[in-house]
C-alpha angles and dihedrals in degrees: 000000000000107000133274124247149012097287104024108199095007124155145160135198124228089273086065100250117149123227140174112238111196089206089055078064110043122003085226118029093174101230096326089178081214100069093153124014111195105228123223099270083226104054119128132224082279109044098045082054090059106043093043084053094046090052094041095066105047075050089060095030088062087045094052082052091050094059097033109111102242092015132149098279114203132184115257120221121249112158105277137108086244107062082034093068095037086059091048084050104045095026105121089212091051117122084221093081090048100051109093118267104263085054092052088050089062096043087053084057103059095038089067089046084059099040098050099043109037098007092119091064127124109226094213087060106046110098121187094262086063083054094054089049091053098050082056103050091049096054097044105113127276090233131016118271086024128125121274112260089222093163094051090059090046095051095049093048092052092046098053084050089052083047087048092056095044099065082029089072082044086059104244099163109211091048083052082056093045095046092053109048085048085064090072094055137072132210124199119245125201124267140275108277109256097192127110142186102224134202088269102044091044088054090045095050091049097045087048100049089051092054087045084058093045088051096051087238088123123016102268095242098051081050096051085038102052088039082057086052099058101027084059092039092056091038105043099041093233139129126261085252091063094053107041088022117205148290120214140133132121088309099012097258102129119079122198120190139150108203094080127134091253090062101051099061107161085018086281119127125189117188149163114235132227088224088059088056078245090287099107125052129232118205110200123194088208087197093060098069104083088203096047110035095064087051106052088045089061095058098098106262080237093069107044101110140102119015105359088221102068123194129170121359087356090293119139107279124262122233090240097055093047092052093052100043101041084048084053085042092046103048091049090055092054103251120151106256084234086068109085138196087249096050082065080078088059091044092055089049098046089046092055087053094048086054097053097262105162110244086240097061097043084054090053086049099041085050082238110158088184110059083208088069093044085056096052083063096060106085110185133057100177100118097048089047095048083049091054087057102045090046083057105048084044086060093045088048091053097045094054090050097054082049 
């Protein structure tokens, strides 16, 4: 039934502001996300038709969805974390649906956390201190005696704030209230990571992975391909996305990456890093990298198309396979599970400082445009403290002498 009226839906407060109120509209309007669309304060007779009518049958149109049998189904919003975090979710204006795909993935985790622990809240109930208690109970360990999952708290509770603010912006009053009062209050988030793959553990990995291939134990070319990932990882200074690049898209079928045999013509490579947010441009002398180089001449000259890290069926390599299988490569070779494939990218760091390499010059390499992250990336401070020591025995020793 089209609406009645002139202004269907129309309403002002007592400053005289005109709104649309999908319930002036419809007593139920099953989950309609706009439930009340603030009008121009300006509008004329006109314009205000238009736009209530407008409103009113999107409004309609939704409804019309919601019966149909096989219809889009949303979650309609009452009060509780739960159906908040479902409209976040299934809302077409959410930023959820616009991150990139590996974002969403952790959203998605920490959704669930919400929705499985403290889903049945009422939002109009939940005070600060419940928060508190929340981020608590989420970073208390998986099994006693275990570590704190501190980051997994951290990231929950970012992540009900960003739900907060959300409805919030839908003007869902007591999550405005929420939102706001969490504004005042911190949560600690775990640490800078402090290990690192070194020179040696990086040789070792890759002489490892290529016995590995001569024994039959991995397929050759995954050995030869996972020893070119984290060669070019510690060499280069990049992340692992950089260097396997990324596949996204609606089903994660389209992969974009930028380290591939077409775009290394002469063995330079110039790229834009993922660090630099693909604005600056690293240029790489790819003989120049004593670890790398050997490695990338024994790939057949037959085979040296498409993405240079090669996973399944000669396709690109997805993030999941090279995490297993640099974990399976890693644990032969002896190195501790706590030291990642992205900590290769600190080692390389730390190792260029060690050698006398200027701060300047590592954050150039790294793409860092702050030195302090650049200084979250080198590890070990054994030699200046070292230096430190031995500057202070020298002094004693000089003093002593003069007395």
């Amino acid at each position: 039934m089209p609406p009645r009226g002139k202004t269907p839906g129309l309403k002002r407060n007592r400053h005289g502001q005109p709104y649309w109120i999908a319930r002036q509209v419809v007593r139920d309007p099953m989950g309609f996300p706009d439930r009340c669309i603030h009008l121009p304060p300006d509008a004329d007779d006109e314009t205000l038709s238009r736009l209530c009518h407008e409103h009113s049958a999107r409004l309609l149109a939704w409804m019309a969805g919601q019966r149909a049998e096989g219809g889009p189904r949303f979650t309609r919003y009452d009060g509780t974390m739960l159906s908040a975090c479902r409209v976040y979710q299934e809302h077409p204006h959410s930023r959820f649906h616009k991150v990139k795909h590996n974002t969403r993935k952790s959203y998605t985790d920490s959704l669930k956390i919400i929705e499985a622990t403290v889903g049945k809240r009422l939002i109009r109930n939940v005070t600060v201190l419940d928060v508190q208690h929340w981020y608590d109970e989420w970073r208390k360990p998986a099994v006693k005696g275990g570590p704190e999952r501190i980051d997994r708290a951290h990231d929950a509770v970012c992540m009900v704030r960003t739900v907060l603010r959300f409805c919030a912006a839908l003007r869902y009053p007591e999550c405005k209230v929420l939102a706001a009062e969490l504004t005042l209050v911190q949560f600690e988030r775990g640490g800078a990571r402090e290990e690192e793959m070194t020179y040696a553990q990086a040789t070792t990995f890759i002489r490892k992975a290529l016995e590995m291939g001569r024994a039959g134990v991995i397929p050759a070319d995954r050995a030869l391909s996972m020893g070119i990932g984290v060669a070019a990882q510690f060499e280069l200074l990049l992340r692992q996305k950089d260097i396997i690049g990324d596949w996204g898209g609606p089903k994660g079928e389209e992969w974009t990456g930028y380290f591939t045999w077409e775009n290394i013509p002469g063995w330079r490579w110039r790229m834009k890093t993922s660090k630099s947010k693909y604005r600056a441009a690293a240029d790489f002398d790819l003989q120049r990298y004593t670890l790398l180089f050997p490695l990338l001449e024994a790939v057949p000259h037959d085979e040296r198309m498409g993405a240079i890290v090669k996973g399944e069926q000669g396709l690109p390599i997805r993030e999941r396979s090279y995490r297993k299988w640099f974990r399976q490569i890693a644990r032969a070779a002896g190195i501790p599970d706590a030291v990642w494939s992205m900590d290769s990218r600190a080692g390389g760091a730390t190792e260029a400082e060690e050698a006398g390499v200027a701060l300047d010059a590592i954050q150039g390499a790294l793409t860092h445009s702050k030195k302090d992250t650049t200084l979250r990336y080198i590890r070990r401070n054994t030699a200046k403290i070292a230096t430190v020591a031995e500057a202070r025995s020298r002094k004693r020793a000089s003093d002593e002498e003069r007395a």
